[in-house]
DOVO-543142 format. One record per residue (C-alpha): residue in three letters; x, y, z. Coordinates in steps of 0.5 Angstrom, whole numbers, plus 500, padded with zeros to 3 digits. Each point is the difference from the previous one (the first is absolute). Layout:
<rs>
AlaXYZ
...
</rs>
This chain:
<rs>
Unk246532421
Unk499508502
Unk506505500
Unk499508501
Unk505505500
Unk501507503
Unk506505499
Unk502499507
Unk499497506
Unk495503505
Unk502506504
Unk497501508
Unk496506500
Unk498501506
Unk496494502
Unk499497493
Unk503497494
Unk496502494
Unk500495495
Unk498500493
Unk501495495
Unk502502495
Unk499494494
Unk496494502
Unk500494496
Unk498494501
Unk499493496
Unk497493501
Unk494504504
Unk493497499
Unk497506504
Unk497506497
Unk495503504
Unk495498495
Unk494494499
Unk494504497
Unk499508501
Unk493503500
Unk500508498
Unk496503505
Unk499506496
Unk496497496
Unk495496504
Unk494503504
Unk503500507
Unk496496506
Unk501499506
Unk507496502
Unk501495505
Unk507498502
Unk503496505
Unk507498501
Unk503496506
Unk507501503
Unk504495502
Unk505504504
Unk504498506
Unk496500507
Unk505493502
Unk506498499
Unk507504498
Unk498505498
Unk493502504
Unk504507503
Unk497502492
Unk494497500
Unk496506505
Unk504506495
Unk497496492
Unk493498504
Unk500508501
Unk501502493
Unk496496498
Unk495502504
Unk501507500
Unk500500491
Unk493496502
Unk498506503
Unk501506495
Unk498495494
Unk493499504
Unk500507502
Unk499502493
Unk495494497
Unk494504499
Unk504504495
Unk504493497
Unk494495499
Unk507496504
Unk498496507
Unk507497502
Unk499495506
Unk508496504
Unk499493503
Unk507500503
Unk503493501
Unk507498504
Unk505499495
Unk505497505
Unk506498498
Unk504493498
Unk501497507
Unk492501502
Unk498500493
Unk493503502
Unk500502493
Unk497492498
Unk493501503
Unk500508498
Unk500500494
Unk495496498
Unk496503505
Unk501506496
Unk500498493
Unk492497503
Unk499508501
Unk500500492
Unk505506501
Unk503504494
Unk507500504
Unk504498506
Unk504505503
Unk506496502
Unk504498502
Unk507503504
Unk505495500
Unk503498493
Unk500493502
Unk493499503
Unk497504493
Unk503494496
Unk496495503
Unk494502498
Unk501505494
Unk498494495
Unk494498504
Unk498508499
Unk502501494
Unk497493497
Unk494502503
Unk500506496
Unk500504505
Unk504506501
Unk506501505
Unk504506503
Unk505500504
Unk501507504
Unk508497503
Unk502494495
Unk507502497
Unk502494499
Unk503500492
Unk497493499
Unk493504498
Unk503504495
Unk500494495
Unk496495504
Unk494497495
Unk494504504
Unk495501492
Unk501506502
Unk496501507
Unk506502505
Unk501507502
Unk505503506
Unk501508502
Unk506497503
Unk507500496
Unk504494498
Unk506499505
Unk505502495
Unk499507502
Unk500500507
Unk506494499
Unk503505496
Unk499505505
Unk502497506
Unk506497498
Unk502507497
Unk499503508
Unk504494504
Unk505502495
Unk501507500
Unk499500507
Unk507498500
Unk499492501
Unk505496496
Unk497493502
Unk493498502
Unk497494503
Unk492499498
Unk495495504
Unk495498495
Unk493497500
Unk500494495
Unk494502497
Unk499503492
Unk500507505
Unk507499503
Unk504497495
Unk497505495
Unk502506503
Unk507496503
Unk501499493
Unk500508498
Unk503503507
Unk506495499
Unk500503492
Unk500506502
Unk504500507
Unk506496495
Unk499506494
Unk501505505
Unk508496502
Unk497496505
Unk500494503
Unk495494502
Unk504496506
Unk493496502
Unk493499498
Unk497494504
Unk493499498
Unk494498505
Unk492497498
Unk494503503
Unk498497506
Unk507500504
Unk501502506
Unk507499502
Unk505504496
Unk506499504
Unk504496493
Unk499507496
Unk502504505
Unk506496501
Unk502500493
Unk499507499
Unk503503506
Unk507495499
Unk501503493
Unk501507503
Unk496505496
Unk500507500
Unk493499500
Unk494496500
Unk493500495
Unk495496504
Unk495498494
Unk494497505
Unk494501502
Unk497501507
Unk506494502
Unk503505500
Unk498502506
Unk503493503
Unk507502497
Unk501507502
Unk502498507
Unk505495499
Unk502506496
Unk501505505
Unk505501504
Unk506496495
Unk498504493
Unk499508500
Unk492502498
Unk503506496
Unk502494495
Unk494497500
Unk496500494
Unk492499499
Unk495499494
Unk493499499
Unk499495503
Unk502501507
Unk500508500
Unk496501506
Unk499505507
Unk503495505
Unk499505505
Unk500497507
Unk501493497
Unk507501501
Unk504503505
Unk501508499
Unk506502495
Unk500492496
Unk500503494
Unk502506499
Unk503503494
Unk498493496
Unk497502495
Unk494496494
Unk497501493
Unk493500499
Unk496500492
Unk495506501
Unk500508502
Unk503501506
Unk495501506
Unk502507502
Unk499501491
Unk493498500
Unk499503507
Unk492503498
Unk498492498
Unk502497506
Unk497505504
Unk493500497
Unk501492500
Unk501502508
Unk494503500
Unk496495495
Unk501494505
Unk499505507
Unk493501497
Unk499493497
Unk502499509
Unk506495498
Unk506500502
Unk506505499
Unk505497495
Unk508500503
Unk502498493
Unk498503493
Unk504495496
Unk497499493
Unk494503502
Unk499505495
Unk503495495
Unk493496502
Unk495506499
Unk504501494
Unk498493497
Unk493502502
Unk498506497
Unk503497494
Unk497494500
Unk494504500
Unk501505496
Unk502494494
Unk493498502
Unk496506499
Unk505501493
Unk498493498
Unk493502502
Unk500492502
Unk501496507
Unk503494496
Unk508499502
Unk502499492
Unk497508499
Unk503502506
Unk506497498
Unk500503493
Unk499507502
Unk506500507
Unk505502496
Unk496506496
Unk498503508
Unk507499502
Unk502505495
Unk503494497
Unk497502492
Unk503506500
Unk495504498
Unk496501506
Unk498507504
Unk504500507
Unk496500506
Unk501498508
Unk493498503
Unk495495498
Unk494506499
Unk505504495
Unk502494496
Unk493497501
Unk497507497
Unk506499494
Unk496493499
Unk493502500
Unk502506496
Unk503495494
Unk508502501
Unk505495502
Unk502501507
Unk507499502
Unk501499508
Unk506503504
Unk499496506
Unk503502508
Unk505495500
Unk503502492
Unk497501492
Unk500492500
Unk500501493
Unk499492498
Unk504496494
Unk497495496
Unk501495506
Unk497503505
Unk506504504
Unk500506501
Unk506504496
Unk501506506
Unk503499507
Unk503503505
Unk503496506
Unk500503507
Unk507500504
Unk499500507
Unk504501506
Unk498497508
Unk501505505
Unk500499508
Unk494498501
Unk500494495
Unk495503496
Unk503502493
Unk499507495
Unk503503494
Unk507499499
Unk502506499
Unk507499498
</rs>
């Protein structure tokens, strides 16, 4: 059971809700981020060879992330090899299709990395596909770090201390989310809802919040992973009048949306992480107008410098342009710190890895705050603790490998079905 509090719910302050938990506690959690620690201070220092493995959405329901967290990944990889002659740390990524519960990629690809003898594996994106092979992982001894799980499920889930995420559990953007209909003035809302630990976790805390705040749910059908007719939901919701609508999907989304258009109005449209993405030609121009979303993270417009260099990474890397950056920083985050935990442990064996997470993250207490991989690397190397502020947040991990400081992006769509800060 977790329960965190706070003075007040969060307010909308220019495009983010900043959230800071104030108490967490937790029980019945067998994580905690230890299994064998390595004092790196104290041992002669040789070279280190990591390897980890991604198991991120290149197929499937959520493939619009995969290209943004493969790009994290691969831009942290850059910078940490960039400063390898100063490390002794030599980081190689196999990157493997996590795919989703329909497809279940995920089957052939996690074997094929844990075979790479990989420290970790960065993966994966959806909740639900993630609880399918966590304990293949975790039952390896291997680490795995998520960049975009919010599920509350990991919080108390029996991982022997060897899951992490950079992302916030949906009891934060739940809460941000139901908080927003509300004081938009809607007094019903009506939800469609992926029937997966994702959807109806974060249904759950909408809801809470929504009927906190004087609201009512008036209907909330569910669909699974791999539907492609939706018209039941639709129906449901659309009968039952409400003054707004919280589509909790992923890309299905982009199925429902047009039975939409035309009966219910885009300003009353509410988005998550999900599915919050630049529709832009996909649908006809003015669609979503005013329709607006949540997504955990720095907004983009905040973290204008990362997304700019990680612009200019990929052109140089002759890759493709991005045209999302969901979870990308959160991706680049889960790489610099893995590394740096590595090179804190003075080890490439997942349980020393494990064991010193929470100390880079600033989860001890006691560290010396720093925003790059070289300037906390030079803490480390020097003997200090480094206590690493990432681009997507402080991170700041818990005993159980969740970070305890976020903020949630509030997002509004414009003509051109492409979305920015809210700035309400």
């Amino acid at each position: 059971m977790s329960v965190f509090t706070r003075s007040r719910a969060p307010k909308v302050l220019g495009g983010i809700a900043a959230v800071g938990i104030g108490a967490l506690f937790l029980a019945g959690c067998s994580g905690t981020g230890g299994g064998g620690s390595t004092d790196g201070g104290d041992q002669a220092r040789g070279e280190l060879n990591l390897t980890i493995g991604t198991a991120l959405p290149q197929t499937g329901n959520l493939a619009f992330l995969g290209p943004p967290e493969e790009a994290g990944v691969a831009y942290a990889k850059s910078q940490i090899n960039d400063y390898a002659e100063t490390t002794g740390l030599n980081l190689d990524v196999v990157f493997g299709d996590s795919g989703d519960t329909d497809n279940k990629a995920y089957e052939t690809e996690i074997p094929r990395l844990l075979g790479e003898d990989v420290s970790a594996i960065i993966g994966a994106a959806s909740s639900g596909t993630s609880l399918q092979f966590i304990d293949q992982v975790v039952g390896a001894g291997v680490i795995q770090f998520s960049p975009a799980n919010t599920s509350d499920t990991f919080t108390t889930y029996d991982d022997n201390g060897l899951y992490f995420r950079t992302a916030p559990s949906d009891v934060l953007q739940g809460d941000v989310l139901g908080n927003l209909i509300a004081e938009d003035g809607n007094q019903t809302l009506g939800l469609i809802v992926l029937n997966d630990s994702y959807g109806t976790g974060l249904a759950k805390y909408v809801t809470e919040a929504f009927e906190g705040a004087g609201g009512e749910v008036v209907a909330a059908p569910t669909y699974n992973t791999g539907d492609t007719n939706f018209d039941a939901q639709i129906s449901e919701v659309l009968a039952a009048d409400p003054d707004a609508i919280a589509l909790i999907t992923f890309e299905e989304v982009k199925t429902i949306l047009p039975s939409l258009f035309g009966q219910f109005p885009a300003d009353k449209l509410y988005f998550v992480d999900g599915n919050l993405a630049n529709f832009g030609d996909a649908f006809p121009v003015g669609s979503l107008t005013g329709a607006k979303g949540t997504l955990p993270g720095l907004s983009v417009d905040s973290i204008g410098d990362f997304t700019s260099a990680l612009d200019d990474f990929l052109a140089g890397e002759g890759s493709e342009p991005l045209t999302e950056y969901s979870y990308a920083a959160e991706s680049f985050d889960a790489t610099i710190l893995l590394a740096l935990a590595s090179l804190a442990a003075n080890s490439t064996d997942s349980a020393d890895i494990a064991a010193k997470l929470i100390e880079v993250s600033g989860g001890e207490g006691d560290g010396e705050t720093c925003t790059t991989f070289a300037e906390c690397a030079d803490i480390i190397l020097a003997g200090g603790t480094a206590d690493y502020d990432g681009v997507s947040g402080p991170i700041t991990f818990n005993e159980v490998g969740d970070p305890t400081e976020a903020s949630i992006g509030i997002y509004q769509f414009g003509e051109d079905n492409t979305y920015s800060a809210y700035e309400g």
